[in-house]
C-alpha positions as CSV (number, residue, x, y, z in Angstrom):
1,X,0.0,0.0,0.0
2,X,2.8,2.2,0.6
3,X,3.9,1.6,-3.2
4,X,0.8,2.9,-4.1
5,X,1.1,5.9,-1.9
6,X,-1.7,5.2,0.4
7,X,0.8,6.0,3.8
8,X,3.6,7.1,4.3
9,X,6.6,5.5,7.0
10,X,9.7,5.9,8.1
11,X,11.7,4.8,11.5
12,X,11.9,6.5,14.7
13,X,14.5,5.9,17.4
14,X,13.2,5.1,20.8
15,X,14.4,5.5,24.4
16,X,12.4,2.3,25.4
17,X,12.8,-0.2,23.3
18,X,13.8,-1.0,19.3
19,X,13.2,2.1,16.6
20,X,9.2,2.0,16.1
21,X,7.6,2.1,12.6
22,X,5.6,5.5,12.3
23,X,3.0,5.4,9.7
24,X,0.6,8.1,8.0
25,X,-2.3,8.3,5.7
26,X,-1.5,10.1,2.8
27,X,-4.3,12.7,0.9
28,X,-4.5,9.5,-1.6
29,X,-4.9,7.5,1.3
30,X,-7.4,9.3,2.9
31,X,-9.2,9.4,-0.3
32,X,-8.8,5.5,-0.4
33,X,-10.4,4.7,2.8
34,X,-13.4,7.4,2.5
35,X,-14.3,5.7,-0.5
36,X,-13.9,2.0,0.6
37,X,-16.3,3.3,3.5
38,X,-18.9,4.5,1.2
39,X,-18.7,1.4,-0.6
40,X,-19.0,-0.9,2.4
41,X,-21.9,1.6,4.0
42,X,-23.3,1.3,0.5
43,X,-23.4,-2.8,1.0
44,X,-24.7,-2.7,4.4
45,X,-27.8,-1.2,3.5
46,X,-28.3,-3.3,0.8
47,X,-28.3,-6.1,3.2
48,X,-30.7,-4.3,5.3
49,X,-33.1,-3.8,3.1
50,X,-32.6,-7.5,1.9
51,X,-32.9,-8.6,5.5
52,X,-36.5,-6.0,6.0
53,X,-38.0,-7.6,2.8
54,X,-37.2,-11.6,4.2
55,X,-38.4,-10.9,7.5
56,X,-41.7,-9.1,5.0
57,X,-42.3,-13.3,3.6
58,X,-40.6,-15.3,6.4
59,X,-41.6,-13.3,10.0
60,X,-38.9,-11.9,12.0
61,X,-35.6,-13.9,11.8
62,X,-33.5,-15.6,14.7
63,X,-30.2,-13.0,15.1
64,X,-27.3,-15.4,15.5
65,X,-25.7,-15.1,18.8
């Protein structure tokens, strides 16, 4: 993903331990995820309304556990 310049990274020292791997979203990033989140949101509400209309034929359905 960072070949496709979703995030950036780069190595920090640290007083505590082994250097740490810091990572950041890029704008492209950013634009990425927003867009996989529509998508998915998108999806969710399709199976909602998928869901409504079954329950509409079958009666209200068992929510597994």
């Amino acid at each position: 993903m960072e070949q496709h310049g979703l995030f950036e990274s780069w190595w920090e020292d640290s007083s505590s331990g082994p250097p740490r791997r810091t990572y950041i979203l890029t704008a492209t990033g950013r634009h990425a995820l927003e867009t996989e989140i529509e998508s998915i949101r998108a999806t969710v509400d399709l199976l909602g309304r998928l869901v409504d209309r079954a329950e509409g034929v079958l009666g209200p359905l068992r929510r597994p556990r």
